[in-house]
ROFI-148263 format. One record per residue (C-alpha): residue in three letters; chain; x, y, z. Coordinates in Angstrom, 2 decimals. Layout:
! ROFI-148263
{residuo ALA; cadena A; x X; y Y; z Z}
...
END
This chain:
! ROFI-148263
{residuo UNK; cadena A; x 0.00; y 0.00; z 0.00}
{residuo UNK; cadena A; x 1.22; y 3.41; z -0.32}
{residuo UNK; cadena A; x 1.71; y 5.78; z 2.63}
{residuo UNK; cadena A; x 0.46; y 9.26; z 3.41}
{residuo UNK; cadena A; x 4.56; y 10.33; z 2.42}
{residuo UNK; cadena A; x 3.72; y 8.51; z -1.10}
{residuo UNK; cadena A; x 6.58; y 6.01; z -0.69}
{residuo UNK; cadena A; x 5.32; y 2.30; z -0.90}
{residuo UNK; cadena A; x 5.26; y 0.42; z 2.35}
{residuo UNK; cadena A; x 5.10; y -3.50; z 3.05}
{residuo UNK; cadena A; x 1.72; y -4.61; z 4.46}
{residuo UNK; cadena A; x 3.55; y -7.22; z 6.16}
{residuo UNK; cadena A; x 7.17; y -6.19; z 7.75}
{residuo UNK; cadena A; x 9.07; y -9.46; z 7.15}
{residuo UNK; cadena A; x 12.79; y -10.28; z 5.76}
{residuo UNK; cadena A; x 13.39; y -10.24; z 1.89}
{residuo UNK; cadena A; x 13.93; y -14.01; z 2.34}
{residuo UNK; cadena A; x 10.78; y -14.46; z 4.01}
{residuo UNK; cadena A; x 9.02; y -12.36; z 0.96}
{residuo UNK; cadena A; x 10.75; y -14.63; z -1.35}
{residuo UNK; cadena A; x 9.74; y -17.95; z -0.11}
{residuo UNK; cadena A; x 6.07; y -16.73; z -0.16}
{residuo UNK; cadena A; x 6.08; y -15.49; z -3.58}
{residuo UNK; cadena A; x 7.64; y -18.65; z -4.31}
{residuo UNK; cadena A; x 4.68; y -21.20; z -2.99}
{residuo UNK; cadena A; x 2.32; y -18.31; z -4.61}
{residuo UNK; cadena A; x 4.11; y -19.51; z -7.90}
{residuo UNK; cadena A; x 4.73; y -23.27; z -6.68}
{residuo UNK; cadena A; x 0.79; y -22.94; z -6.75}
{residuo UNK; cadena A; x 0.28; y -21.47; z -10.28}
{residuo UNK; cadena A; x 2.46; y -24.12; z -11.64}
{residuo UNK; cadena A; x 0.80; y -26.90; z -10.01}
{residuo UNK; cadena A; x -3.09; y -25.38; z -11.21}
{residuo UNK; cadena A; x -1.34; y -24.75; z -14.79}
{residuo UNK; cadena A; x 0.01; y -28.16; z -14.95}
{residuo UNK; cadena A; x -3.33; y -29.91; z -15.11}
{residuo UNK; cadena A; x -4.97; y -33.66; z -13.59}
{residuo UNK; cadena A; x -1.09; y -35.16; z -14.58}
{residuo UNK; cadena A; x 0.33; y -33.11; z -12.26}
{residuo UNK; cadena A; x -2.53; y -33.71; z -9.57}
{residuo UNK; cadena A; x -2.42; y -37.72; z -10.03}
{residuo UNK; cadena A; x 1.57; y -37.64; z -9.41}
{residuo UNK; cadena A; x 1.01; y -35.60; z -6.57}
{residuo UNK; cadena A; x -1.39; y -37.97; z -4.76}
{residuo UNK; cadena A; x 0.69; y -40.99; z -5.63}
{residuo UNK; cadena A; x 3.43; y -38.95; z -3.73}
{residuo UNK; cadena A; x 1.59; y -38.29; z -0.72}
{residuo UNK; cadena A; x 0.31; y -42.18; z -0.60}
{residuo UNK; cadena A; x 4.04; y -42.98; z -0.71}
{residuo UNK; cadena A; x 5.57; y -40.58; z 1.60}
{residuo UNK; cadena A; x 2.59; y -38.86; z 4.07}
{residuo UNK; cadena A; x 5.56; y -38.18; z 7.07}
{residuo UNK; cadena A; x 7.05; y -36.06; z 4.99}
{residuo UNK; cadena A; x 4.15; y -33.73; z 3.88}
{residuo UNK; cadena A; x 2.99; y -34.05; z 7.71}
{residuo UNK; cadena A; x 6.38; y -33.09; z 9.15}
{residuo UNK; cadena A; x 6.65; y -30.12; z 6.36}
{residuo UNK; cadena A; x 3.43; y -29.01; z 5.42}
{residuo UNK; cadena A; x 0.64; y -29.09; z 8.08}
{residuo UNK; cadena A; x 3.32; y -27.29; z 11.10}
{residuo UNK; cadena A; x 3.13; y -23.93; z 9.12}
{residuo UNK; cadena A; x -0.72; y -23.42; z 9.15}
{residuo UNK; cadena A; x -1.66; y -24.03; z 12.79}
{residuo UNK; cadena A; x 1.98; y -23.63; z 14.67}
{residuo UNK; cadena A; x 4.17; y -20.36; z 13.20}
{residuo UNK; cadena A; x 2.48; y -17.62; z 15.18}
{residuo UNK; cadena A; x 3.19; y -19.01; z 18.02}
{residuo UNK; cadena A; x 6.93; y -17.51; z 18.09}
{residuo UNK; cadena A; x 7.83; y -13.88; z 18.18}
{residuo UNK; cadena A; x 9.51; y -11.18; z 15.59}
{residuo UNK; cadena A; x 11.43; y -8.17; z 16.30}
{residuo UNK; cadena A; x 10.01; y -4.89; z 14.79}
{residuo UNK; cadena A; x 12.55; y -4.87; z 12.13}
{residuo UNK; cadena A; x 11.52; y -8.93; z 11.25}
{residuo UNK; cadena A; x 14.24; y -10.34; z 12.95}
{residuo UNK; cadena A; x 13.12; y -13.68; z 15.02}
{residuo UNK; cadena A; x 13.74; y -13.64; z 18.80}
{residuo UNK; cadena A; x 15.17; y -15.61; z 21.15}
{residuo UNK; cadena A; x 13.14; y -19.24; z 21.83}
{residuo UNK; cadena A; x 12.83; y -17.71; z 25.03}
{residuo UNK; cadena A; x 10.62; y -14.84; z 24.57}
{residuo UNK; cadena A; x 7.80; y -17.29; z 22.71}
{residuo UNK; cadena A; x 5.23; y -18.20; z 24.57}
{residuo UNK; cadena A; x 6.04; y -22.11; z 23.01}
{residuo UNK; cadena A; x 7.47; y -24.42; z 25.29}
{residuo UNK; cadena A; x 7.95; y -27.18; z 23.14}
{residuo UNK; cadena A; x 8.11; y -27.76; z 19.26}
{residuo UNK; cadena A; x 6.93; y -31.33; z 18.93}
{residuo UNK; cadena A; x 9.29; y -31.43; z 16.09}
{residuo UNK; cadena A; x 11.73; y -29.42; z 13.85}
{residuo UNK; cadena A; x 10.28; y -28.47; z 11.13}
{residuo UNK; cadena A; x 7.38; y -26.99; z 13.30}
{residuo UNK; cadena A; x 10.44; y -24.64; z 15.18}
{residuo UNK; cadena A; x 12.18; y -23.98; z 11.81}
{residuo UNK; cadena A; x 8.82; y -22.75; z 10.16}
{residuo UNK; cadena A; x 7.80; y -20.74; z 13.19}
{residuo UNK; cadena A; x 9.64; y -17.85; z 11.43}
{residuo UNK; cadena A; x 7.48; y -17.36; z 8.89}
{residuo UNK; cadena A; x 5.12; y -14.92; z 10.83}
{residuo UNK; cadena A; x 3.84; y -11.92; z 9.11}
{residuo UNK; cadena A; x 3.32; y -9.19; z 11.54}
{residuo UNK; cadena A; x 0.67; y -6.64; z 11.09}
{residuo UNK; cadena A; x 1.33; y -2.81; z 10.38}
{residuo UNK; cadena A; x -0.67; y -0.27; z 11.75}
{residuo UNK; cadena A; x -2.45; y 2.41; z 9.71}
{residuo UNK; cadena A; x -0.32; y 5.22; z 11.10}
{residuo UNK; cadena A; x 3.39; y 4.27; z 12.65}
{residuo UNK; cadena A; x 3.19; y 6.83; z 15.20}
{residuo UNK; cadena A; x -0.30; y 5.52; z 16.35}
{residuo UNK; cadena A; x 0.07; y 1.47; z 16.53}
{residuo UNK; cadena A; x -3.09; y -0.93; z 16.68}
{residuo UNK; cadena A; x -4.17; y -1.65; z 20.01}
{residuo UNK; cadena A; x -4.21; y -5.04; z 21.08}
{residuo UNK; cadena A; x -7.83; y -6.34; z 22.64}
{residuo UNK; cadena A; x -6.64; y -9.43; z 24.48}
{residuo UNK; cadena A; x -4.47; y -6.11; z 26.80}
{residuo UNK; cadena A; x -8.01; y -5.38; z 27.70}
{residuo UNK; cadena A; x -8.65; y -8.93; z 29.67}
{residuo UNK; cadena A; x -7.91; y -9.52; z 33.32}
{residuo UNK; cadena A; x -6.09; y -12.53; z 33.78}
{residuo UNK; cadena A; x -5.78; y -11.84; z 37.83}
{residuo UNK; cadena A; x -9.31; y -11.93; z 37.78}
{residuo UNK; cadena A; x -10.49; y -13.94; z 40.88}
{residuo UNK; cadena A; x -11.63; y -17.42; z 39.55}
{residuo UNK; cadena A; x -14.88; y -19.21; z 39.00}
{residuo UNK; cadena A; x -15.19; y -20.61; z 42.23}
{residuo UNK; cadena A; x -18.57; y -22.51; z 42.12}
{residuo UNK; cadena A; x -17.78; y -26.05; z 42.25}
{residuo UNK; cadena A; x -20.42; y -27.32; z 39.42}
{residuo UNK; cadena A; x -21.01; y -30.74; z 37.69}
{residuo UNK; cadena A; x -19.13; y -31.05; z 34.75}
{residuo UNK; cadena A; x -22.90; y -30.94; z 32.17}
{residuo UNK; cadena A; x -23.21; y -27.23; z 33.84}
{residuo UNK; cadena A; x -19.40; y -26.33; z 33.70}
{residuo UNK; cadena A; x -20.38; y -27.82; z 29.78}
{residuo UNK; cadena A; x -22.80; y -25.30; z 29.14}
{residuo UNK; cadena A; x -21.48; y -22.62; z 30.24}
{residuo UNK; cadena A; x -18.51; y -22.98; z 28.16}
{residuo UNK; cadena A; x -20.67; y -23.73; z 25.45}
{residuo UNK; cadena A; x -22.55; y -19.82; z 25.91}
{residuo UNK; cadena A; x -19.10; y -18.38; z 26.44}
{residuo UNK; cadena A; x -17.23; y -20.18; z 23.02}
{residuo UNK; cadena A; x -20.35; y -19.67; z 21.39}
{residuo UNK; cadena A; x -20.31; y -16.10; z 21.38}
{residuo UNK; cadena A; x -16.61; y -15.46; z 21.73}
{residuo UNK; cadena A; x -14.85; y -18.12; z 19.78}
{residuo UNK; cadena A; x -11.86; y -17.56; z 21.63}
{residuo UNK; cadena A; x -10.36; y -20.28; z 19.61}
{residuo UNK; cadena A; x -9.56; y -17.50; z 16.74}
{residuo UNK; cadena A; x -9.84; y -13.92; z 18.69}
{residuo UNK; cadena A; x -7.92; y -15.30; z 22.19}
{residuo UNK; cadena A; x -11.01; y -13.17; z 23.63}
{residuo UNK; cadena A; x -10.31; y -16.16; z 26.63}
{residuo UNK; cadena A; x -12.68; y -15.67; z 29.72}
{residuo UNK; cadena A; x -9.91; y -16.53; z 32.24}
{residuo UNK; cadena A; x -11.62; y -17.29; z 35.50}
{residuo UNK; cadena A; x -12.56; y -21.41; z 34.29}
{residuo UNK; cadena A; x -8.84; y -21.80; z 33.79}
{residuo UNK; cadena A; x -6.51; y -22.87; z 36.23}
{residuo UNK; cadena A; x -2.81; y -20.84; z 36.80}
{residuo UNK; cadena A; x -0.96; y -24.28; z 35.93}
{residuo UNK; cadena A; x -3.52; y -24.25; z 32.60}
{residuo UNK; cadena A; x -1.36; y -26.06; z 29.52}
{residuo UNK; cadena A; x -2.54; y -26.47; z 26.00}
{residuo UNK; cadena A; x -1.05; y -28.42; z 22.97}
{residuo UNK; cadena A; x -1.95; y -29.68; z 19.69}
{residuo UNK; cadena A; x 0.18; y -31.98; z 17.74}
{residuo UNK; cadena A; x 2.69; y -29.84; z 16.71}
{residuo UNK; cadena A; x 3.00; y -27.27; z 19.99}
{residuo UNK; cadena A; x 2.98; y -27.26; z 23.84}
{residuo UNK; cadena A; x 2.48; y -24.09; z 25.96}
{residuo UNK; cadena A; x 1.49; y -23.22; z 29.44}
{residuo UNK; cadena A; x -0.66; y -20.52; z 30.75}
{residuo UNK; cadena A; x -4.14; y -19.31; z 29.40}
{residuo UNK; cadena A; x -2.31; y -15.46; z 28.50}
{residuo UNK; cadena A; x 0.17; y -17.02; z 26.56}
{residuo UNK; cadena A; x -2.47; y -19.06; z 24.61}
{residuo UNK; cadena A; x -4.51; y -16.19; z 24.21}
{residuo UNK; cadena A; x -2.03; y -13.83; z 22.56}
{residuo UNK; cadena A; x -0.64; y -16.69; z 20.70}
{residuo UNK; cadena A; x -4.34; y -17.59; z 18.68}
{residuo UNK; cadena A; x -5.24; y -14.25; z 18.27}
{residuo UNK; cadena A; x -1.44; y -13.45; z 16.21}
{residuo UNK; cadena A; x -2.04; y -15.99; z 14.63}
{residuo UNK; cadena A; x -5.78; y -15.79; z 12.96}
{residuo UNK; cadena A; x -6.64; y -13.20; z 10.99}
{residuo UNK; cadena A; x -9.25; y -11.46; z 13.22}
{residuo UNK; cadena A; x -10.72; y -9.87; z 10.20}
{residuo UNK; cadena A; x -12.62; y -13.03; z 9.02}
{residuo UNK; cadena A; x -11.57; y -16.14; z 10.92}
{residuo UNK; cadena A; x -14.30; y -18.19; z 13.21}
{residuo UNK; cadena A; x -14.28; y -20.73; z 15.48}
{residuo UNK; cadena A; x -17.99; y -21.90; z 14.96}
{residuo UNK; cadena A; x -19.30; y -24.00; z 18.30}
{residuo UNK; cadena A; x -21.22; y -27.08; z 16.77}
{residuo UNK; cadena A; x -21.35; y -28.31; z 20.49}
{residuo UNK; cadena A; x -19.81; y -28.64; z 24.04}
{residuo UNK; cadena A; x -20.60; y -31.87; z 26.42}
{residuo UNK; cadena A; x -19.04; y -34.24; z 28.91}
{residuo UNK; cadena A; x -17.25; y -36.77; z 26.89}
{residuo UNK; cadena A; x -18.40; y -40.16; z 28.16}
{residuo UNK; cadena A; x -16.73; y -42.40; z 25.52}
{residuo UNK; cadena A; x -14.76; y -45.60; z 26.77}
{residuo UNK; cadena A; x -11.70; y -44.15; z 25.24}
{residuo UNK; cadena A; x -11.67; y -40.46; z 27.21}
{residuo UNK; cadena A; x -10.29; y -39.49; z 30.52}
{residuo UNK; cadena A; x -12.04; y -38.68; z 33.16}
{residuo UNK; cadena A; x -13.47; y -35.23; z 33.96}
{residuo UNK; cadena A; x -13.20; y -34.20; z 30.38}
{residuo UNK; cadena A; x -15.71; y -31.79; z 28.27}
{residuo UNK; cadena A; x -15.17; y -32.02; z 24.44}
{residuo UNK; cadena A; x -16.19; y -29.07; z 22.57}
{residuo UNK; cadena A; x -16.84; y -29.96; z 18.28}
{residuo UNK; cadena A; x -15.75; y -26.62; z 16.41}
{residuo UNK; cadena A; x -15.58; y -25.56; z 12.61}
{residuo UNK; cadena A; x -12.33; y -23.65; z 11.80}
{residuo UNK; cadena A; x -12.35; y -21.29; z 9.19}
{residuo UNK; cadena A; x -10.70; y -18.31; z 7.73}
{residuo UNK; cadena A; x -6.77; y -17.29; z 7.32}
{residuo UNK; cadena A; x -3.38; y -17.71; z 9.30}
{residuo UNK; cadena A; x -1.53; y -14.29; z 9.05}
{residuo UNK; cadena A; x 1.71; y -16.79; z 7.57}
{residuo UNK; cadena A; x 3.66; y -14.60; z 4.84}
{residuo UNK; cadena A; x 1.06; y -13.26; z 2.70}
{residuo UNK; cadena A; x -1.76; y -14.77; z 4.65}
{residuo UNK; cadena A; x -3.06; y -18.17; z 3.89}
{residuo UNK; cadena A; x -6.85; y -19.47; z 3.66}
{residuo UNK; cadena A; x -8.21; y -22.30; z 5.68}
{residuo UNK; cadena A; x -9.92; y -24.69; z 4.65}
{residuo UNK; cadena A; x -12.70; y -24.80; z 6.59}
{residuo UNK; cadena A; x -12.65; y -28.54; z 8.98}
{residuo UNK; cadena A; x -13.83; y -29.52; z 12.29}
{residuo UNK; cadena A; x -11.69; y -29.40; z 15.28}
{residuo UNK; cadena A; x -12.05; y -31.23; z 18.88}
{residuo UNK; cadena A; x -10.84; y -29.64; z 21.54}
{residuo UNK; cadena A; x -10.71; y -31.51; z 25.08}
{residuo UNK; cadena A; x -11.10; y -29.28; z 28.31}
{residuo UNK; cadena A; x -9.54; y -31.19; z 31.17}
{residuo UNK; cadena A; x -10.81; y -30.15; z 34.58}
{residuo UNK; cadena A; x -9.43; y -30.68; z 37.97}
{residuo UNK; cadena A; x -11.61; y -32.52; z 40.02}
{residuo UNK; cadena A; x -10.93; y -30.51; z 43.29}
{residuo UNK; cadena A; x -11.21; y -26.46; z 41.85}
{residuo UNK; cadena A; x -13.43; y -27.35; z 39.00}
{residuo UNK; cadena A; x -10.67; y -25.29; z 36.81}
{residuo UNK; cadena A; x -9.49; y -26.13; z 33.28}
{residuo UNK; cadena A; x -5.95; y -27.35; z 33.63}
{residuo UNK; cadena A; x -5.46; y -28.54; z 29.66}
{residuo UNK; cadena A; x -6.40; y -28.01; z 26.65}
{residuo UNK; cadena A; x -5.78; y -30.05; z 23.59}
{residuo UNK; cadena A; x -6.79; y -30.03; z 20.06}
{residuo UNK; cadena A; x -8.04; y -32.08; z 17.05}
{residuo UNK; cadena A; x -8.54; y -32.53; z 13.63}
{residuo UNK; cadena A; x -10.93; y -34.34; z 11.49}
{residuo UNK; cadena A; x -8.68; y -34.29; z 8.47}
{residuo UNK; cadena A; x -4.74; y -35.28; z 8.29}
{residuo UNK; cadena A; x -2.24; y -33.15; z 9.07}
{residuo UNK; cadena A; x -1.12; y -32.92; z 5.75}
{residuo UNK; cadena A; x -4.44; y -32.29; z 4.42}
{residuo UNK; cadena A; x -4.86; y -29.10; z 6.17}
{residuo UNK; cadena A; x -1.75; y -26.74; z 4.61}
{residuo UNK; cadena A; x -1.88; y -28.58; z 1.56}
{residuo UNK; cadena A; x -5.45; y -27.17; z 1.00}
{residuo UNK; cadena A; x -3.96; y -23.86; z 1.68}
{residuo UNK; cadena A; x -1.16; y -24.24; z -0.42}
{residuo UNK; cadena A; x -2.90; y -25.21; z -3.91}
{residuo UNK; cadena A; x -6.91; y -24.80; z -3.20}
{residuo UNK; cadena A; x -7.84; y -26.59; z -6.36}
{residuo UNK; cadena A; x -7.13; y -29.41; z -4.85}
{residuo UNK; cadena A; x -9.83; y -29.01; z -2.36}
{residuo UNK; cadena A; x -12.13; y -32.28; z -3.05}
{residuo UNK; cadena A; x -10.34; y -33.84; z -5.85}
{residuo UNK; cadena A; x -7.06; y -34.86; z -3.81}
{residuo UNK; cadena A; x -7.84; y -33.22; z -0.40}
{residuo UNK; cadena A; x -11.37; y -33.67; z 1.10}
{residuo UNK; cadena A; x -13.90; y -31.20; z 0.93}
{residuo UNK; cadena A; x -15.12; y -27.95; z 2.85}
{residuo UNK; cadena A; x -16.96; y -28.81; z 6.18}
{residuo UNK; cadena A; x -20.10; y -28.02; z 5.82}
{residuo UNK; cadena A; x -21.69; y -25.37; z 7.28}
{residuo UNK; cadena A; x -22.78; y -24.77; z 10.77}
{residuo UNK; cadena A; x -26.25; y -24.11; z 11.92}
{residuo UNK; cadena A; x -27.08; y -21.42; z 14.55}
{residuo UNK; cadena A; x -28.44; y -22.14; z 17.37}
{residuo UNK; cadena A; x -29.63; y -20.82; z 20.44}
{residuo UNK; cadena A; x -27.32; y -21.01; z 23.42}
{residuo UNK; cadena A; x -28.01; y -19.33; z 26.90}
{residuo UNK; cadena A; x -26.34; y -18.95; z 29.99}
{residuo UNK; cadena A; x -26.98; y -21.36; z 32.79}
{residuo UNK; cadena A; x -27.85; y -19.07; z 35.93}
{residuo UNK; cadena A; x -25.41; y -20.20; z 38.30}
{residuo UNK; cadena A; x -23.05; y -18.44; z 35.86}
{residuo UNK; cadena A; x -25.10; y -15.42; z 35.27}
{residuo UNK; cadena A; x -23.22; y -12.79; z 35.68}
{residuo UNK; cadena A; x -19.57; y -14.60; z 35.51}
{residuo UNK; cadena A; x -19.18; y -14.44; z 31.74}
{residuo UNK; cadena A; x -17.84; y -10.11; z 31.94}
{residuo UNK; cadena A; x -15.88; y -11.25; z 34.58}
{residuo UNK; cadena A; x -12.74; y -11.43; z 33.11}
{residuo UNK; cadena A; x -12.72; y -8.53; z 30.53}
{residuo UNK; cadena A; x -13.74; y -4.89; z 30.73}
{residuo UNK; cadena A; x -16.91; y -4.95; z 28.43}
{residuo UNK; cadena A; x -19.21; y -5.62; z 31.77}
{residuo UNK; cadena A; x -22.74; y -4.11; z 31.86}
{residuo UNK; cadena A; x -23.27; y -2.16; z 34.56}
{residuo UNK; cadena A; x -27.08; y -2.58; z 34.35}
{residuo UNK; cadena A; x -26.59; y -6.29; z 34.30}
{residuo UNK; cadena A; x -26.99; y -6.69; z 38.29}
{residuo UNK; cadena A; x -30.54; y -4.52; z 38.56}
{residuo UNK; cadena A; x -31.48; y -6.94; z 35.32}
{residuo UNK; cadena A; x -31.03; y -9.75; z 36.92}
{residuo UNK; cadena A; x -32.76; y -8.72; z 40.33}
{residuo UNK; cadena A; x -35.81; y -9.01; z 37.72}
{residuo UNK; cadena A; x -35.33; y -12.03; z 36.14}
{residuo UNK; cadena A; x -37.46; y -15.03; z 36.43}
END
């Protein structure tokens, strides 16, 4: 875009390498749409043959890069100052770099970041309820905050020694998690659609464990941005048995790994070689159980301050 000085400026402030490996996938992807079914049959047979390799290279950019920090000038940081704990493997750490980092409108007057607005010393949800309420009232909260895309966490039904981790990255503590999804969605169309959120009571689930069924969709903010496929996710809340707290999260995917970035990558693929869109998700009408009335502003600073006399007059 151009600036108010008229000298061109880089939506994205990331290293001329950086640039150049985008632009090349961007043309990686023309070449592979130009080249036609031949192309598209040779690439299946090479994912039948080798799938650890397009899992260990393809699938860790999409859900794991924004999870590690850049310098103003697009220099990477230290490990240390990323709120990652653990890379399950090496590609995932190599291709944490490739993080594109948003520029405000006006330099002198940078974006302001929402998830500063939460209070994560808020005092903590401490009414010990069965795990079907604790259920529900996640399911109002996600519902109308997908916090799985905008970070917009409620932090008093997580516990201080909270950890979360998907197969590719490990991390402790609910700010960290936060901060992490919301770099890296783009908040300007991604969602985190809430199909449902109950007690799992499979055979094959650990105790005192809610499962909430999610559609992803939107864009990672990796180099020029890349589109998700939309897919359904799993993620399992554990909770302690003694606070009632969440102390882990972890996610899941309906589709491979490999699946996932591919999709991204070259789109027309998208139900020929990779599998479809998920479909759609139907609204529905969630409310707050009343034990939790009045718990869900708790953490942030978007509380009504009506919402006490309303509630005097509630049924």
């Amino acid at each position: 875009r151009t600036s108010s000085t008229g000298q061109r400026t880089m939506t994205n402030r990331l290293p001329l390498a950086r640039l150049t490996a985008a632009a090349c996938l961007l043309q990686l992807s023309s070449a592979f749409q130009s080249a036609g079914p031949i192309t598209a049959s040779l690439t299946h047979r090479a994912l039948d043959r080798q799938p650890h390799v397009v899992r260990e290279t393809v699938h860790v950019a999409a859900r794991t890069a924004l999870f590690s920090a850049d310098n103003d000038d697009g220099s990477s940081e230290s490990t240390s100052s990323s709120p990652v704990q653990e890379y399950k493997n090496a590609p995932t750490k190599i291709l944490s770099n490739f993080m594109s980092k948003p520029e405000a409108e006006d330099d002198a007057a940078p974006t302001t970041n929402p998830i500063d607005s939460i209070d994560f010393a808020a005092p903590k949800f401490n009414r010990k309820v069965d795990l079907d309420t604790l259920a529900a009232i996640l399911d109002y909260e996600l519902y109308n905050k997908e916090w799985f895309v905008t970070g917009n966490v409620n932090p008093i039904y997580f516990s201080d020694e909270f950890e979360f981790q998907d197969p590719d990255v490990k991390l402790s503590g609910i700010e960290d998690y936060a901060r992490g999804v919301y770099k890296l969605f783009d908040q300007t169309c991604s969602r985190a659609e809430i199909i449902s959120t109950t007690v799992a009571r499979n055979e094959d689930n650990t105790p005192n464990t809610i499962t909430c069924t999610w559609r992803l969709s939107g864009r990672v903010s990796i180099g020029p941005g890349l589109t998700i496929k939309p897919y359904i996710c799993y993620t399992d809340f554990t909770v302690d048995e003694d606070t009632g707290l969440i102390t882990m999260q972890e996610d899941r995917f309906d589709i491979p790994q490999w699946d996932i970035l591919l999709s991204a990558l070259f789109p027309f693929l998208i139900g020929k070689i990779t599998s479809p869109p998920a479909p759609p998700v139907e609204p529905r009408v969630v409310e707050m159980p009343r034990v939790a009335a009045g718990s869900a502003s708790r953490g942030t600073d978007e509380s009504n301050p009506f919402g006490k006399l309303l509630q005097m007059f509630g049924n």
